[in-house]
C-alpha positions as CSV (number, residue, x, y, z in Angstrom):
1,X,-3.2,17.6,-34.5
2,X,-4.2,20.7,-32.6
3,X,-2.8,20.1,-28.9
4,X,-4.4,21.9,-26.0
5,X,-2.2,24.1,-24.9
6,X,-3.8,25.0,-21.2
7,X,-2.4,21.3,-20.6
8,X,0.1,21.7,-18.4
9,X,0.5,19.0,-15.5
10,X,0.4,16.3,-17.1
11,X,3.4,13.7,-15.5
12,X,3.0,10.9,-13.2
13,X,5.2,12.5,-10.9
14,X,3.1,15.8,-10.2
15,X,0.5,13.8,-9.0
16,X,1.4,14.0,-5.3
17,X,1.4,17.5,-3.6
18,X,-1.8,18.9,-5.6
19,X,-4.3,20.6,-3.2
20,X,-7.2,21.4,-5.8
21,X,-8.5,23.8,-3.0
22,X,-5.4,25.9,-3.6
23,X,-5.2,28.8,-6.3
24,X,-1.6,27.8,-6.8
25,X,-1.9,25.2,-7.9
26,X,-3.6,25.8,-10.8
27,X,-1.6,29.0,-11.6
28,X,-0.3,27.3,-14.9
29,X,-3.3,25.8,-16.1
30,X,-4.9,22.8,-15.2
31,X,-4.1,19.7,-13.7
32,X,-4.6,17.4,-16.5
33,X,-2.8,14.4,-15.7
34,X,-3.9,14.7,-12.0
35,X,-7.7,14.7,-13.2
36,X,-7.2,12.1,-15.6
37,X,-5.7,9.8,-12.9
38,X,-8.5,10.5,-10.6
39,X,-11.4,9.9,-13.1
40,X,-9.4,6.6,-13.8
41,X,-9.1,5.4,-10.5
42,X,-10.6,7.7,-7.9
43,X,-13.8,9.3,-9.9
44,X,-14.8,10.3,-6.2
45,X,-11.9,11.5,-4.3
46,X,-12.3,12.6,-0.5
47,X,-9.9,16.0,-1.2
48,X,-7.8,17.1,2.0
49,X,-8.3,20.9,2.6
50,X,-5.2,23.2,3.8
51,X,-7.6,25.7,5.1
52,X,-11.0,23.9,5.7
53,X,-13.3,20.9,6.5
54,X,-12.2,18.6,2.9
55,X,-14.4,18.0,0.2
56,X,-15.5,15.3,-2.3
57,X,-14.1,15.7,-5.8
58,X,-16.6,14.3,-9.1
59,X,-13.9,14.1,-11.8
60,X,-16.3,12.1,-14.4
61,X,-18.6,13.9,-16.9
62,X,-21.1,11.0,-16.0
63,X,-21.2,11.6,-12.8
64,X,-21.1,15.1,-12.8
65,X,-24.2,15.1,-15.5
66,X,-26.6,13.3,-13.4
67,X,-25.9,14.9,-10.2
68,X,-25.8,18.3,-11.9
69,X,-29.7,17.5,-12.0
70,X,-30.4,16.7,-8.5
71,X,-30.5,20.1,-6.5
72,X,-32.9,17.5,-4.1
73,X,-29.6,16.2,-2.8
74,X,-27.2,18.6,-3.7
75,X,-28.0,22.5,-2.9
76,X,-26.5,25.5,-4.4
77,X,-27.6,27.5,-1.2
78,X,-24.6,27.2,1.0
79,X,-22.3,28.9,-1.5
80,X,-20.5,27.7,-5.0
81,X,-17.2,28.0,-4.0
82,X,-15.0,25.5,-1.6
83,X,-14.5,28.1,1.2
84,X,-17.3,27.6,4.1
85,X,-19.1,30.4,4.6
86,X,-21.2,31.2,7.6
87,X,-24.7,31.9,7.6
88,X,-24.3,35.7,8.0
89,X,-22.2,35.2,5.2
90,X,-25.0,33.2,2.7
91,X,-27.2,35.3,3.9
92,X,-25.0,38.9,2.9
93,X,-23.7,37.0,-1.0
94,X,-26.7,35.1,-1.6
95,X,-27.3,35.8,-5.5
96,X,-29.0,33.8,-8.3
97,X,-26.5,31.6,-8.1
98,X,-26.7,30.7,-5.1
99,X,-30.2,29.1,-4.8
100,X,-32.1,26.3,-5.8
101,X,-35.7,25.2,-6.9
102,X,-38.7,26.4,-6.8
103,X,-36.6,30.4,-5.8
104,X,-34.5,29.7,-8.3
105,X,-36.6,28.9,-11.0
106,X,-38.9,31.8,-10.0
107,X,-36.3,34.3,-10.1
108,X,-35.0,33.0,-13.4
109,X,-38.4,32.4,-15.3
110,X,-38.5,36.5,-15.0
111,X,-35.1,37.3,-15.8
112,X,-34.5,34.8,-18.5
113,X,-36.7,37.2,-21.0
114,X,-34.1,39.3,-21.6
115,X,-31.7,37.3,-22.1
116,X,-33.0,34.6,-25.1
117,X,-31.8,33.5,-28.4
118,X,-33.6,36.1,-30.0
119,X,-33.4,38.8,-27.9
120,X,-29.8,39.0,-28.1
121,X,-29.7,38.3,-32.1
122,X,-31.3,41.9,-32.4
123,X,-28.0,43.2,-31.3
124,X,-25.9,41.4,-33.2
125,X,-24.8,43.8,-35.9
126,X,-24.5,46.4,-32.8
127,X,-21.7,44.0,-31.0
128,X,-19.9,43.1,-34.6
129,X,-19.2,46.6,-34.9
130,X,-18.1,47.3,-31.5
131,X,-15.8,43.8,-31.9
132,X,-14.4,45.0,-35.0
133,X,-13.2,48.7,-33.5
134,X,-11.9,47.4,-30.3
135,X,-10.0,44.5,-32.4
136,X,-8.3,47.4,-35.3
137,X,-7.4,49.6,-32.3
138,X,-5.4,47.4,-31.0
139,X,-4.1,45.9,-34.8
140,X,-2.8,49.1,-34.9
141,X,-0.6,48.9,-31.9
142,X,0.9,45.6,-33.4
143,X,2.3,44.6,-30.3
144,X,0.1,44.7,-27.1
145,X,-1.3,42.1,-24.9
146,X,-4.3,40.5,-26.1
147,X,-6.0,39.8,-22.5
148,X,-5.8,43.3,-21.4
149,X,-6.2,45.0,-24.7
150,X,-8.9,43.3,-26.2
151,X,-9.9,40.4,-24.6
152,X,-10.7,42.6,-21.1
153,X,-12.8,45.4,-23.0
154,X,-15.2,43.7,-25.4
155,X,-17.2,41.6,-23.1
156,X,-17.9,44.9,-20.8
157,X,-18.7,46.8,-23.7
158,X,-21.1,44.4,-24.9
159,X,-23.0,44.3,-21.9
160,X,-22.8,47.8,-21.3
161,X,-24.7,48.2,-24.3
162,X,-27.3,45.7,-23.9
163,X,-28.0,46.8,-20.4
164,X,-28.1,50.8,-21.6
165,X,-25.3,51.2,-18.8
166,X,-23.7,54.7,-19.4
167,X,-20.1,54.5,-21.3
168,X,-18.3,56.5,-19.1
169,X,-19.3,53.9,-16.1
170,X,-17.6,50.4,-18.1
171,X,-14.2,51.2,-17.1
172,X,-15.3,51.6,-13.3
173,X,-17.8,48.8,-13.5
174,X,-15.0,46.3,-14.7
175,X,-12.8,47.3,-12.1
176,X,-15.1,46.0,-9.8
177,X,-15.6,42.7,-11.7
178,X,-12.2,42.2,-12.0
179,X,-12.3,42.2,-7.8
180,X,-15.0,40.0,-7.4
181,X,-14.2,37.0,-9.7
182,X,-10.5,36.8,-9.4
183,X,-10.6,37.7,-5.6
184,X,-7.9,35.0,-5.3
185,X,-4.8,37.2,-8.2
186,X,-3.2,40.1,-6.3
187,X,-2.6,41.6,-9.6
188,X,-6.8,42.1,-9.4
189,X,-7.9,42.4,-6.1
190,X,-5.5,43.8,-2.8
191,X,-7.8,41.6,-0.8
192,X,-6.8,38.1,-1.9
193,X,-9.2,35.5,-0.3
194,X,-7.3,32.6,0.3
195,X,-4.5,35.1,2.2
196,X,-6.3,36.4,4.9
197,X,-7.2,39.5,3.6
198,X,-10.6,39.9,3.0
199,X,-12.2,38.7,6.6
200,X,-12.9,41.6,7.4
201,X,-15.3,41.5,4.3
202,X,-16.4,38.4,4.7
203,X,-19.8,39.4,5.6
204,X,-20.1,41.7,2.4
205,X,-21.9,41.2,-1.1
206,X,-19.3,38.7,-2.7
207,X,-17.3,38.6,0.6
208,X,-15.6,42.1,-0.8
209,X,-15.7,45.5,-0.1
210,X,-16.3,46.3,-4.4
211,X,-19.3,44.4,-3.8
212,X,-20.8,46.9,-1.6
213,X,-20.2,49.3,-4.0
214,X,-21.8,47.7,-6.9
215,X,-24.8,47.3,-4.7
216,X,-24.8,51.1,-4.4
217,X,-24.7,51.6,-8.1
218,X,-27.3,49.4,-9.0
219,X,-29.9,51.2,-6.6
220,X,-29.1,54.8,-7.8
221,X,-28.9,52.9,-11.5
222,X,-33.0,51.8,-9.9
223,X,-33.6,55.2,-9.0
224,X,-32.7,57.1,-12.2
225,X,-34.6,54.9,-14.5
226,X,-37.9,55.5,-12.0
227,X,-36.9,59.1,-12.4
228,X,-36.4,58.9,-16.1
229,X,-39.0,57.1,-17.0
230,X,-37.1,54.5,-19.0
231,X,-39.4,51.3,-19.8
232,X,-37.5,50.0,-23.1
233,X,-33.7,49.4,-21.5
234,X,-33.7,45.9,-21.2
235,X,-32.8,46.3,-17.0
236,X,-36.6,47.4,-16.9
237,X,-38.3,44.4,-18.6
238,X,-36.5,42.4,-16.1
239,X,-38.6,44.4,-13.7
240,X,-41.6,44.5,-15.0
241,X,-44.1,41.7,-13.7
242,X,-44.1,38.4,-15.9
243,X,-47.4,36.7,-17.8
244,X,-48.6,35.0,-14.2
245,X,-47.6,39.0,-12.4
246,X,-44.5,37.7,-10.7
247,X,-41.6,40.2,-10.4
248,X,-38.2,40.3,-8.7
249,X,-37.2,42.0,-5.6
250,X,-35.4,45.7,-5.6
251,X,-32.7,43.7,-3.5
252,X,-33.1,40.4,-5.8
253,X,-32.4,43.1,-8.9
254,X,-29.4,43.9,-6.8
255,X,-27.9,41.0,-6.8
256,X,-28.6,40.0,-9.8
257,X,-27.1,43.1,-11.3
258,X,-23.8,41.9,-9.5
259,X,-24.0,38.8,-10.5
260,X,-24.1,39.6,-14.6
261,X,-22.1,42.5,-14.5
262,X,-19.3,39.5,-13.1
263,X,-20.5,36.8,-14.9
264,X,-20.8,38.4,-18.4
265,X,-16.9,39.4,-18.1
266,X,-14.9,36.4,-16.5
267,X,-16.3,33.4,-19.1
268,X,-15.9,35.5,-22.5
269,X,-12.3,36.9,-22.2
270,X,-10.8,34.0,-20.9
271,X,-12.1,32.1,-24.1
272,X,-12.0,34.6,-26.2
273,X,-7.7,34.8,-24.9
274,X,-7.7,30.9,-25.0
275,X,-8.6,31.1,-28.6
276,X,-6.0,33.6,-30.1
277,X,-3.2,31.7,-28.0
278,X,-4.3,28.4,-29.9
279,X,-4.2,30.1,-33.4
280,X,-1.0,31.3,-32.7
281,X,0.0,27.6,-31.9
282,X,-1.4,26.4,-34.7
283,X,-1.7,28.2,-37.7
284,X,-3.5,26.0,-39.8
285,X,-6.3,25.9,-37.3
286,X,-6.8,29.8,-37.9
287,X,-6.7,29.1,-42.0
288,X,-9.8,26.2,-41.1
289,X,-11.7,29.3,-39.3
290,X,-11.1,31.5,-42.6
291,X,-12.4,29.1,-45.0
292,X,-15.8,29.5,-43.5
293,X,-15.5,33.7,-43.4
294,X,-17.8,34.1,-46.6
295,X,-20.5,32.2,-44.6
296,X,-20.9,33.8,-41.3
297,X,-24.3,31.7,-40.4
298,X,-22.6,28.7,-41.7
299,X,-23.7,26.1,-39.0
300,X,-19.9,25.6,-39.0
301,X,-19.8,28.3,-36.6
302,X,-22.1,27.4,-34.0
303,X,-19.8,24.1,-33.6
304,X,-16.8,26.0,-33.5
305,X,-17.9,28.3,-30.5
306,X,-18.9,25.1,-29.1
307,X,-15.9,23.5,-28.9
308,X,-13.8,26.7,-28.3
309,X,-15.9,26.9,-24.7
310,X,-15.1,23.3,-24.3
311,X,-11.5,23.9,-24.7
312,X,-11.0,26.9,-22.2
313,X,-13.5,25.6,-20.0
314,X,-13.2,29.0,-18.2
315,X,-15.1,27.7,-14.5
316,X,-13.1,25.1,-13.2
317,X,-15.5,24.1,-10.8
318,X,-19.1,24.6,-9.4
319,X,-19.5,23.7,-5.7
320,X,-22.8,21.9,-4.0
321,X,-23.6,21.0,-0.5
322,X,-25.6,17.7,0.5
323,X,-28.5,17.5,2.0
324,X,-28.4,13.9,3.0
325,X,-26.5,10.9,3.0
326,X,-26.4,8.9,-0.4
327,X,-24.0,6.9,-1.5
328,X,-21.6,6.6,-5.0
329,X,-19.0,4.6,-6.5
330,X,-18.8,2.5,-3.0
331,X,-18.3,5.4,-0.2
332,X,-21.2,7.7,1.0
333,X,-21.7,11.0,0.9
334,X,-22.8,12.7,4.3
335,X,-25.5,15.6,4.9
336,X,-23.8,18.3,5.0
337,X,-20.4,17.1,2.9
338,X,-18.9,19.7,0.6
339,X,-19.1,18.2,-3.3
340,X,-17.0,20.2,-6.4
341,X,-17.9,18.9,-9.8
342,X,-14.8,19.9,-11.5
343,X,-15.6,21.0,-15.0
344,X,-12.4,21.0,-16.2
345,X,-12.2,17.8,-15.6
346,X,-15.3,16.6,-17.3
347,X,-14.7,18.5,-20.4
348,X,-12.1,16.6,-20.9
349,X,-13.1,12.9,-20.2
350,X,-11.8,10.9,-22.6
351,X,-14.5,8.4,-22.0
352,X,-17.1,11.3,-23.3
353,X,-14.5,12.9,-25.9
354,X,-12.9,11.6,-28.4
355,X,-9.1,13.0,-28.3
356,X,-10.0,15.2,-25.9
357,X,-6.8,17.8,-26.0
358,X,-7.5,18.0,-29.5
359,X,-9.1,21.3,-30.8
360,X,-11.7,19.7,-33.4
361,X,-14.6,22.7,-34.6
362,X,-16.2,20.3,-36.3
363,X,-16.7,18.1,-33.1
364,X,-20.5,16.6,-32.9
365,X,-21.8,15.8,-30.4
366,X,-20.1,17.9,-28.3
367,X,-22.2,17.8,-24.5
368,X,-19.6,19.9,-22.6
369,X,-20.5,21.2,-19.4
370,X,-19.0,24.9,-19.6
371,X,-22.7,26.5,-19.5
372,X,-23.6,24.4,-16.8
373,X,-26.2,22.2,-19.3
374,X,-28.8,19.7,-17.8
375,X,-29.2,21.3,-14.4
376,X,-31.4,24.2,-13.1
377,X,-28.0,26.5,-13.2
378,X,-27.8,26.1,-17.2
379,X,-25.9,29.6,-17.8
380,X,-28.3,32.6,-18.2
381,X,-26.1,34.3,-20.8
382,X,-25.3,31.3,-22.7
383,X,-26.9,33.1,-25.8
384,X,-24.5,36.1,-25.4
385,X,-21.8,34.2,-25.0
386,X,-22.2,32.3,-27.9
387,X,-23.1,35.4,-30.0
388,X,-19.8,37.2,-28.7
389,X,-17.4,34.7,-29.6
390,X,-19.1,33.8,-33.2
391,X,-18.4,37.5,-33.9
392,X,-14.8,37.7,-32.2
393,X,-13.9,34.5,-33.7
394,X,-14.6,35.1,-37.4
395,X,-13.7,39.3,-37.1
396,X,-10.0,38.0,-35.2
397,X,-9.2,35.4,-38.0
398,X,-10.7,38.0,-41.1
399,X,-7.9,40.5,-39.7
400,X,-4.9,38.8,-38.2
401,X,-2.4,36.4,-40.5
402,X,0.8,35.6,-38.6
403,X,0.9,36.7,-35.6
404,X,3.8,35.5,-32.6
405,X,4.4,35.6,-28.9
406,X,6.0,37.8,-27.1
407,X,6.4,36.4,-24.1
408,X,4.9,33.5,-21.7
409,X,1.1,33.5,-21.4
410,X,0.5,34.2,-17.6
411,X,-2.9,32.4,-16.1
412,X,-5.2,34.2,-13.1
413,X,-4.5,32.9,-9.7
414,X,-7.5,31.1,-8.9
415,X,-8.9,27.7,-8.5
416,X,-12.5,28.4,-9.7
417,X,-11.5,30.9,-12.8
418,X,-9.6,29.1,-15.7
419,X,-7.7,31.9,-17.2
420,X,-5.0,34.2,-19.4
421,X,-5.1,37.2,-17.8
422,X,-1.0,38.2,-19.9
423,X,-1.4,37.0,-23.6
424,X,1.6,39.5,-25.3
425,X,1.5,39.4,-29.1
426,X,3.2,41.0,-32.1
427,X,0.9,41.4,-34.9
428,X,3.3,40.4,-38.0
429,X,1.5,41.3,-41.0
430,X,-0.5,44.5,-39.9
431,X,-2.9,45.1,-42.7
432,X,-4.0,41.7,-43.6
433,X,-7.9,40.9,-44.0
434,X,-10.1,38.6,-45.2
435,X,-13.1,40.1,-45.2
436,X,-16.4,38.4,-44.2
């Protein structure tokens, strides 16, 4: 049995005292046994908040799943986090995520070109190599810290290459990331949100002061391709007009370009440093991976990616606001009420999946909600997630045998972003391979 090792709350007695909307208290993984009580007993909990007007908790995939499709009575527009924003605020941060039908689906009918299936299996030799350089680099080091090392890098890399970003920009681009999606870990960002900090920011691109200067990047990164000329980088077929002549906005580009400089970073190396921490755990679960090496497009590791996302679950939540009164599970939900679907919760509903905390590759079906599936929000880069960590997964377990710890995993403060940002390893057999 392959235990999930994020699972850490899981007594009786640590139900009392969690406040969800707090970063601390996820800051050793998630509340298991606090979510499974909930989806037992309370599967729509009114949530007391220390620093805001409360919120209504969805703990059951069920649930979840069908009001994941109703953006009629649950909008995206007033923000995706818990934290109220103002309506200077929406107005300064609003990006793709944050809308809903019929500007959503505009926006993402044109952008979505450049980011399908097949569009992203033309780089896929490209991103093995790249995977296979950064992950020897850092063999070589034999000890090092997986998050930061590898796990940090690749996902930048990758999508500086797709998007024809200059190298020399990646380091300074994922700085910036870093600052807007773990705005709640010191160790990322000096102007932690839930502290105080960052109101004087408040009214900025992602509420930051590195979102303003993204923004700036992206319109001279506008004004050099005009002055180059470029038409074949994939960032200019997302401008160019669609089959019915529809094209996005210079400041829609803009925030879009935040939006998947941040979003192509935060999901992949927090899976990607989920996964090594579990083969460590578990050995035999790395030998399973290797049997299926000599078939790379083995179907078996499709699944496996699959599951791996359901396992880190690397978004805790997704926030919505309603736009009139309905009611669920006998208590009604006002216009206006605050509702968090809490994805880590519903990956893990034992009513849905069977042994949930279990890592199982093989698992079919497998409907977790990590992507977002079955509502206009299904993740844009769900293709080139999956194609990353298909190609870390089976280049990690080709190179590494035994491999131990070091020292304790440490998670990212935060209650949206599911974590390892510390993974320190000591490679043990440096040299091993099994080739693909």
């Amino acid at each position: 049995m392959i235990v999930n090792s994020l699972i850490m709350v899981t007594g009786k007695e640590e139900w009392h005292g969690i406040d969800l909307s707090k970063s601390d208290s996820f800051a050793h993984g998630i509340p298991f046994g606090y979510f499974a009580h909930l989806r037992q007993h309370d599967p729509l909990h009114w949530t007391v908040e220390s620093q805001g007007r409360g919120f209504w908790s969805l703990t059951r995939h069920a649930d979840i799943v069908q009001l994941n499709r109703d953006y009629r009575r649950l909008s995206s527009a007033q923000g995706i986090r818990i934290k109220d924003q103002s309506p200077e605020e929406v107005f300064a941060r609003r990006n793709f995520h944050e809308s809903d039908p019929p500007d959503h689906t505009r926006q993402r009918l044109i952008v979505s070109r450049a980011f399908s299936q097949s569009k992203m299996l033309e780089y896929e030799q490209e991103l093995r190599g790249l995977t296979r350089s950064i992950i020897a680099q850092a063999i070589d080091w034999q000890e090092f810290d997986l998050a930061e090392q590898i796990a940090r890098h690749i996902p930048m890399l990758a999508i500086g290459r797709i998007l024809g970003l200059p190298a020399e920009d990646h380091e300074w681009l994922l700085t910036r990331a870093e600052q807007l999606f773990a705005n709640g870990d010191p160790d990322h960002n000096e102007f932690v949100r839930d502290r105080g900090k960052d109101e004087p920011y408040r009214p900025y691109p992602f509420g930051l002061p590195a979102g303003i200067e993204v923004f700036d990047y992206s319109k001279l990164l506008l004004k050099k391709m005009a002055d180059q000329g470029e038409s074949n980088s994939l960032l200019q077929q997302i401008l160019m007009p669609d089959d019915n002549g529809n094209t996005i906005s210079e400041e829609e580009f803009r925030n879009f370009f935040c939006l998947i400089i941040v979003t192509a970073n935060d999901t992949l190396r927090y899976t990607m440093a989920a996964m090594v921490l579990a083969l460590i755990e578990r050995p035999e679960l790395a030998q399973l991976h290797r049997e299926y090496l000599p078939h790379p497009d083995n179907p078996f590791w499709d699944s496996a990616v699959e599951e791996w996302v359901r396992y880190s679950t690397p978004n805790h939540y997704f926030r919505r606001t309603a736009t009139r009164d309905f009611d669920l599970h006998g208590k009604t939900i006002r216009a206006g009420d605050k509702v968090v679907s809490w994805l880590s919760s519903a990956n893990y509903d034992d009513a849905v999946f069977v042994s949930p905390s279990v890592v199982n590759p093989l698992r079919s079906p497998n409907p977790h909600l990590a992507f977002g599936e079955g509502g206009p929000h299904n993740c844009l880069g769900a293709w080139l997630a999956r194609l990353e960590l298909k190609l870390f997964l089976q280049e990690w377990v080709a190179r590494n045998g035994a491999i131990e710890l070091t020292a304790e995993p440490e998670w990212v403060r935060s209650n949206f972003l599911n974590g390892i940002k510390r993974l320190p390893i000591r490679i043990l057999n440096p040299g091993y391979k099994s080739g693909i």
